[in-house]
GUDRENSE-385510 format. One record per residue (C-alpha): x negated, y, z negated; residue number from 0. Coordinates in nm, 2 decimals, padded with zeros to 4 digits. Each point is the difference from the previous one (the first is absolute). Layout:
N
{{X Y Z} NUM};
...
This chain:
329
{{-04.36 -04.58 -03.07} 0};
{{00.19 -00.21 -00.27} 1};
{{00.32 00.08 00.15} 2};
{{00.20 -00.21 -00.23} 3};
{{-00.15 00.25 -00.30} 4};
{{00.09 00.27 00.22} 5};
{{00.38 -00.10 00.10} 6};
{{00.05 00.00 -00.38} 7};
{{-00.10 00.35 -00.12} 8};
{{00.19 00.15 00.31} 9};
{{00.31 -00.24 -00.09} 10};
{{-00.03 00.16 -00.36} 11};
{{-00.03 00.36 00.14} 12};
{{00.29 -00.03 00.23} 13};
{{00.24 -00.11 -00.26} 14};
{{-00.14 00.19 -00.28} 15};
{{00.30 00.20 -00.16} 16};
{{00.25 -00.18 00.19} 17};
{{00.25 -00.04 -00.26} 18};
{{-00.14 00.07 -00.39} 19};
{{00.08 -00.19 -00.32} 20};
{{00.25 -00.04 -00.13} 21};
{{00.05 -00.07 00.38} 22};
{{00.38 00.07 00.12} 23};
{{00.18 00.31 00.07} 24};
{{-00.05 00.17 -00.27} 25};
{{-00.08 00.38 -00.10} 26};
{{-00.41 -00.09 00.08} 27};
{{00.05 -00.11 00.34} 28};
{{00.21 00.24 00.13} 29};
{{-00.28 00.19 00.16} 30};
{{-00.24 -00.24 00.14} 31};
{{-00.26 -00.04 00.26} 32};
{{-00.23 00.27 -00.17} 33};
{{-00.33 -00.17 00.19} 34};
{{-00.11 00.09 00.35} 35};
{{00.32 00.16 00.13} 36};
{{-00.03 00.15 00.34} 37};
{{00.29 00.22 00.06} 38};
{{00.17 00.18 00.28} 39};
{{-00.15 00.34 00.05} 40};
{{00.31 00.20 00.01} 41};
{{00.06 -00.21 -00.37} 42};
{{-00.32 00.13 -00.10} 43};
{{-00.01 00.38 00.13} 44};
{{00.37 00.05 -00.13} 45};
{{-00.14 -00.13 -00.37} 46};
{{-00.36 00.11 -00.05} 47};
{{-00.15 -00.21 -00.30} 48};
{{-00.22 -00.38 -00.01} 49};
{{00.18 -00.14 00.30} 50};
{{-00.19 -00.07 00.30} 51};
{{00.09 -00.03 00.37} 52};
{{-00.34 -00.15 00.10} 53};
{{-00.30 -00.14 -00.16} 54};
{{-00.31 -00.02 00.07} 55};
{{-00.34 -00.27 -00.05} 56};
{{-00.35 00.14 00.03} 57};
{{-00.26 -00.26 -00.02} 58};
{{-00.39 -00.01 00.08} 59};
{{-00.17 -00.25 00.24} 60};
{{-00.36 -00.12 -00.07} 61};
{{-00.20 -00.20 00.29} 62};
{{00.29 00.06 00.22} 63};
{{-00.15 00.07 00.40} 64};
{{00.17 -00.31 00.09} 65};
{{00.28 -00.05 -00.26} 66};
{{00.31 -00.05 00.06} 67};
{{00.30 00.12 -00.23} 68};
{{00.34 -00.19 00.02} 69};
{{00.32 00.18 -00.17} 70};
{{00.29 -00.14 -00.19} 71};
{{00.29 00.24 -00.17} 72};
{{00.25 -00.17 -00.22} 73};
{{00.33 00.14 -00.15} 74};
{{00.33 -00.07 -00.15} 75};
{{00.33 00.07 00.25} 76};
{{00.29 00.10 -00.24} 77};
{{00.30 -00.17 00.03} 78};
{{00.31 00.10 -00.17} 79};
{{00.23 -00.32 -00.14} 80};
{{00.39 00.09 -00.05} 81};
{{00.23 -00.29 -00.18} 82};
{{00.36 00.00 00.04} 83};
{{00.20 00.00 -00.17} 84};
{{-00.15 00.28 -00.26} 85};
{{-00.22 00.22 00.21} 86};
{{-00.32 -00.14 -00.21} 87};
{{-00.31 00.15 00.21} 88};
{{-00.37 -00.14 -00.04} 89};
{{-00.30 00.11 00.16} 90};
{{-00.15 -00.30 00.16} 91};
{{-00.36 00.02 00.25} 92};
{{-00.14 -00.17 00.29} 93};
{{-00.37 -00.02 00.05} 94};
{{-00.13 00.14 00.33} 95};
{{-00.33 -00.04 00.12} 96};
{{-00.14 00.19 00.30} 97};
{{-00.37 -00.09 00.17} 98};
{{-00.21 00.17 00.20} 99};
{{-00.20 -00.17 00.25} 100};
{{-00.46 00.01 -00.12} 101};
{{-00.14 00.28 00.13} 102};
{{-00.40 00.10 00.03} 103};
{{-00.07 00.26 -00.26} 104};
{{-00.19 00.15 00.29} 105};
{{00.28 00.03 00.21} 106};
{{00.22 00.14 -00.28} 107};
{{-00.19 00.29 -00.01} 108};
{{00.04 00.09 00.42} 109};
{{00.34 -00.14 00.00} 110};
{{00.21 00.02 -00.34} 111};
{{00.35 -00.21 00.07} 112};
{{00.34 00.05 -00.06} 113};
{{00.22 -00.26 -00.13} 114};
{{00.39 00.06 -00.03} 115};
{{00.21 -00.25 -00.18} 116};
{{00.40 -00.06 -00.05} 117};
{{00.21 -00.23 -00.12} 118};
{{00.40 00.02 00.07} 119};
{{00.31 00.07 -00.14} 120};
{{00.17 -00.34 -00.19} 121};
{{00.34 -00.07 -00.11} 122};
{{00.08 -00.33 -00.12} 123};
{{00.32 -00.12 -00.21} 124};
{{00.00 -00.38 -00.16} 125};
{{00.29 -00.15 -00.24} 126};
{{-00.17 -00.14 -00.33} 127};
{{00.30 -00.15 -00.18} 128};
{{00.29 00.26 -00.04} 129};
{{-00.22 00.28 00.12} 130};
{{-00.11 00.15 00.30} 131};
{{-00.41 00.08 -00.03} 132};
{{-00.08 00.30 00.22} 133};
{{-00.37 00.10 00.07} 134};
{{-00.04 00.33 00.20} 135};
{{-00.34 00.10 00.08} 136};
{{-00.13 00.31 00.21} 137};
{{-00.24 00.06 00.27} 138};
{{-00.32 00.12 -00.03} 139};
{{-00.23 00.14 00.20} 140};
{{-00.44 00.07 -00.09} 141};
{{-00.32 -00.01 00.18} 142};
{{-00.32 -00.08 -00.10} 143};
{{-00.32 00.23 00.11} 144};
{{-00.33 -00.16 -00.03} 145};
{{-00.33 00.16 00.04} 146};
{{-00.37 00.04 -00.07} 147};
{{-00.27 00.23 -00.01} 148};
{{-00.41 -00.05 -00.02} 149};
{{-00.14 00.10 -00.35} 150};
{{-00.35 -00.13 00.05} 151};
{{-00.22 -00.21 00.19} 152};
{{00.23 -00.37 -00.05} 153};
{{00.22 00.20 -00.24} 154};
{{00.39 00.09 00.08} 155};
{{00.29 00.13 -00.18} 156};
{{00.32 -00.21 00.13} 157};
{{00.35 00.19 -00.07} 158};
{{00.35 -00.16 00.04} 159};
{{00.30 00.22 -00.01} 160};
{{00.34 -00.08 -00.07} 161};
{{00.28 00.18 00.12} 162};
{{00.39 -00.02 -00.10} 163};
{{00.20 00.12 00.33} 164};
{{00.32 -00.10 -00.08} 165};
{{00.25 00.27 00.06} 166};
{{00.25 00.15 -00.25} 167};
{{00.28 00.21 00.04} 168};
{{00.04 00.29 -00.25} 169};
{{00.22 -00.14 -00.24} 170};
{{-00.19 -00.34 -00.02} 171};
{{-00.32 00.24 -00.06} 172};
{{00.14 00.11 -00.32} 173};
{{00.09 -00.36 -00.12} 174};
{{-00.28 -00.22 -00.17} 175};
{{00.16 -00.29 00.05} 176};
{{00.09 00.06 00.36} 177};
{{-00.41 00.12 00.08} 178};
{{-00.09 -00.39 -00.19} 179};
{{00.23 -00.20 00.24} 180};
{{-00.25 00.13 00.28} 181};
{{-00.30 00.00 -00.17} 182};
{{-00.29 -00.22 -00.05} 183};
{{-00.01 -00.12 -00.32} 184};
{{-00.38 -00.12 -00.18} 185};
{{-00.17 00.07 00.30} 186};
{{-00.35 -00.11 -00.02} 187};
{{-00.26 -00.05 00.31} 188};
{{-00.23 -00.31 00.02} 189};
{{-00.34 00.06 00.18} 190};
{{-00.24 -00.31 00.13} 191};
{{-00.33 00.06 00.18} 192};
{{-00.26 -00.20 00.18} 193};
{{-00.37 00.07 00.08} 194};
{{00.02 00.23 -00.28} 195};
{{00.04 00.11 -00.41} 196};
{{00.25 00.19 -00.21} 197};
{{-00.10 00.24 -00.22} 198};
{{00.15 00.02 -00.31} 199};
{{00.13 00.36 -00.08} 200};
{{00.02 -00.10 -00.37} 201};
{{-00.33 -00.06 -00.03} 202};
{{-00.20 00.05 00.32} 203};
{{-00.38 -00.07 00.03} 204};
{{-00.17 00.35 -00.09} 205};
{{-00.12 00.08 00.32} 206};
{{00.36 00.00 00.15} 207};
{{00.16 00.16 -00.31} 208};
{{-00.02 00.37 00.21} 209};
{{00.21 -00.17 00.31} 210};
{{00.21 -00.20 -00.19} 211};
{{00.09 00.30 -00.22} 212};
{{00.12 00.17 00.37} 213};
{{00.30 -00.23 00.03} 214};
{{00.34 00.11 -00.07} 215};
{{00.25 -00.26 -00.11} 216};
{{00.38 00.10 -00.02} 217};
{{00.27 -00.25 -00.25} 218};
{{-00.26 -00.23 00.04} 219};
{{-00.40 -00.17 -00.15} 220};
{{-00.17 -00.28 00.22} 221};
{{-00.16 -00.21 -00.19} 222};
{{-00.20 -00.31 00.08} 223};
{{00.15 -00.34 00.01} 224};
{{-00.07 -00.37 -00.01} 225};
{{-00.25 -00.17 -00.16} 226};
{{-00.24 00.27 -00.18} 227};
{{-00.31 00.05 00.19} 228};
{{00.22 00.03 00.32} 229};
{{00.04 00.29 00.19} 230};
{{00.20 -00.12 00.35} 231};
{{00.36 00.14 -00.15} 232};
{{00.15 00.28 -00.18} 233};
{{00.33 00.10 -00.11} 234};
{{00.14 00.31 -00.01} 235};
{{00.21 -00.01 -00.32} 236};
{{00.26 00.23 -00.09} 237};
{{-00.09 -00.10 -00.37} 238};
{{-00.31 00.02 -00.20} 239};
{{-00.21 -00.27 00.07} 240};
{{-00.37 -00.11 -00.06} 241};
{{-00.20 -00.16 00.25} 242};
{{00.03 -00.37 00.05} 243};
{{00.35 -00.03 -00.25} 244};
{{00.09 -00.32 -00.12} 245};
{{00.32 -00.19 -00.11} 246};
{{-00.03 -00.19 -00.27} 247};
{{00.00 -00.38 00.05} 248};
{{00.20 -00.01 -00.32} 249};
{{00.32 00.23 00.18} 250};
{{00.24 -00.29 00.09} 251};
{{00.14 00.24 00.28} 252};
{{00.17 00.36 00.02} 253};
{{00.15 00.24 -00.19} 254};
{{-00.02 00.31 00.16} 255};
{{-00.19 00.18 -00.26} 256};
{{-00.35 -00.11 00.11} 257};
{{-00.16 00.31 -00.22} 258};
{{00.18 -00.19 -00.32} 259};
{{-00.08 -00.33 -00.17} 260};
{{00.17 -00.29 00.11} 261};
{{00.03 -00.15 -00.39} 262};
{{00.19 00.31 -00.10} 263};
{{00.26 00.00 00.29} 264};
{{00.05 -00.40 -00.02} 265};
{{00.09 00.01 -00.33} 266};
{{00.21 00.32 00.03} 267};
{{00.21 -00.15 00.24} 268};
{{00.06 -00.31 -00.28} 269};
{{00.14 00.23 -00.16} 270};
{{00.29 00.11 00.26} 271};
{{00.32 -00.12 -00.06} 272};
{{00.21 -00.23 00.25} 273};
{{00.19 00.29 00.12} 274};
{{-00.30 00.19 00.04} 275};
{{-00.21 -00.28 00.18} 276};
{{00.34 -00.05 00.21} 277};
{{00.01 00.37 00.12} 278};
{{-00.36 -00.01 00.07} 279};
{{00.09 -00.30 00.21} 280};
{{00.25 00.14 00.20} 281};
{{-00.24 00.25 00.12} 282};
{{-00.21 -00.19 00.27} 283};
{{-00.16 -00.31 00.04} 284};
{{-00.38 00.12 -00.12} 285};
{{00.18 00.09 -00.35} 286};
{{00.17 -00.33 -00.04} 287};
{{-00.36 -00.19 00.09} 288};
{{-00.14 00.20 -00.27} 289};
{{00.24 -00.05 -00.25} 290};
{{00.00 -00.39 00.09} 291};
{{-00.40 -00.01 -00.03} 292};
{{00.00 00.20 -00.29} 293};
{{00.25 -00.25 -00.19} 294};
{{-00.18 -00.28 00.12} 295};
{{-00.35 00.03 -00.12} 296};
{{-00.16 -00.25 -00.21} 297};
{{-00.14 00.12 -00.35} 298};
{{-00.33 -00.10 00.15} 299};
{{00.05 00.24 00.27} 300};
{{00.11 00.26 -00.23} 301};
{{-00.27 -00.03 -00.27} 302};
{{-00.22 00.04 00.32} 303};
{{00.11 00.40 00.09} 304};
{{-00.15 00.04 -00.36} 305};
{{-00.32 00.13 -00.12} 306};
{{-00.22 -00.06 00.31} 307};
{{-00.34 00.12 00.02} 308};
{{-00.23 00.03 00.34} 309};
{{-00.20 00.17 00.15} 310};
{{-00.32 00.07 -00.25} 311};
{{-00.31 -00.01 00.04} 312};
{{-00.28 -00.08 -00.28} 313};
{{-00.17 00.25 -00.14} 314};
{{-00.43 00.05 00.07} 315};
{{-00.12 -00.05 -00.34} 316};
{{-00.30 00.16 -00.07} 317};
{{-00.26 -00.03 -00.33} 318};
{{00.01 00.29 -00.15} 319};
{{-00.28 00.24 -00.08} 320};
{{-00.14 00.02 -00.38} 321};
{{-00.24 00.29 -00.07} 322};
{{-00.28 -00.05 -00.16} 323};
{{-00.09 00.20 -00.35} 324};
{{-00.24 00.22 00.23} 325};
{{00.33 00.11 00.22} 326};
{{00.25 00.04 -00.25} 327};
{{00.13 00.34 -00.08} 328};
């Protein structure tokens, strides 16, 4: 596994959408955190539509009588800022990371587990200046269910399972904003085997297109990563991905818009003013970074998010045929 290539798609899926150009409070990020939510259930029975309260990962195993699978969810832990004097409220996020201990896929299939996670109540109140910074986040409370079943001879189908368990009272039920302070935000799930192969469900091998066309994924896609030709890791992305994604070597860091192109977003935030750039500042200290990388780069290192090409591959030439007089028409 190349796990620096890995840590940095799942670093771009986890922040993906966390704040959108022209990044500050403005009209577009009022409703955010539109990847991989896993609400409350009460939220999402007392407002039927896209929202989820779990999600699930389907996967198939090749080679896998003595594999073993480990498991790794990640999430973001909303955290509601308040600055007084003013009442000025920002949405900020702490990543969480819960692992499960490698299991036999063998054993997974006598013996699924049963995982449940929390994380606690926090209240904290610091004086920047002439205010009084106050970050107010609330529990939360999931578990994780991990299984397998025998497809074949050597062949598995793995399934993680996500549930939200926080509890809501029914007023909070009705409030979005209340169901995303106990929710996990751009949840994804991050599978690594041993003694055995993923299969990719984008494009399997044809002789395992039937079984892998048997697994049900819900708000999420595995997809291979690493290197390409691996096949130890997948991750369960809540957005479209193709196996073995790359960033580019030209992106001189984040900008929460992964799907977009860095050259485009760099230069539109040249063009924000310096009350602008100073609201999108005050924000939190991801935003500031951005702004201050963004400002900084060399015209070398902007000329470079331009006009890249990679990834062809040359083209088999072959002579072409000439008909004879006899085999004309």
């Amino acid at each position: 596994m190349n796990q620096p290539l890995v840590d940095k798609i799942v670093q771009a899926v986890l922040y993906e959408g966390y704040i959108l150009y022209p990044y500050r409070p403005s009209v577009k990020n009022h409703c955010r955190w539109t990847f991989g939510g896993v609400y409350p259930r009460a939220y999402v029975e007392a407002n039927p539509g896209a929202d989820l309260w779990t999600m699930q990962s389907q996967c198939i195993v090749s080679d896998a009588d003595h594999a073993e699978i480990s498991v790794k969810i990640r999430f973001l832990h909303l955290m509601q800022r308040t600055t007084e004097p003013g009442g000025q409220a920002w949405q900020e996020a702490v990543e969480r990371e819960v692992s499960l201990e490698p299991a036999l896929v063998t054993d997974l299939c006598d013996q699924p587990r049963a995982h449940p996670f929390s994380f606690p109540h926090h209240l904290k109140s610091e004086q920047e200046a002439e205010k009084t910074i106050v970050r107010e986040q609330q529990s939360i409370r999931g578990m994780i269910e991990f299984s397998a079943r025998r497809m074949s001879d050597g062949i598995f189908q793995a399934t993680v399972r996500i549930e939200n368990k926080t509890s809501l009272d029914a007023r909070d039920s009705q409030d979005r904003d209340q169901a995303l302070m106990r929710s996990f935000a751009s949840t994804h799930t991050i599978l690594n085997v041993t003694r055995g192969e993923f299969i990719s469900l984008t494009d399997p091998p044809p002789p395992l297109a039937g079984i892998a066309n048997q697994c049900r994924n819900i708000g999420c896609w595995p997809v291979l990563v690493g290197a390409p030709g691996e096949k130890d890791t997948l991750l369960a992305s809540p957005i479209i991905l193709y196996d073995y994604p790359q960033i580019a070597p030209e992106s001189p860091g984040d900008l929460f818009d992964g799907t977009e192109i860095d050259e485009i977003l760099s230069l539109r935030i040249m063009t924000l003013t310096d009350e602008e750039k100073r609201q999108g500042a005050a924000t939190d200290d991801r935003v500031r970074q951005m702004l201050s990388r963004t400002e900084s780069l060399a015209r070398d290192e902007l000329m470079n998010l331009h006009g890249v090409l990679r990834g062809m591959s040359s083209l088999n030439t072959v002579e072409p045929h000439v008909l004879s007089p006899e085999q004309s028409p």
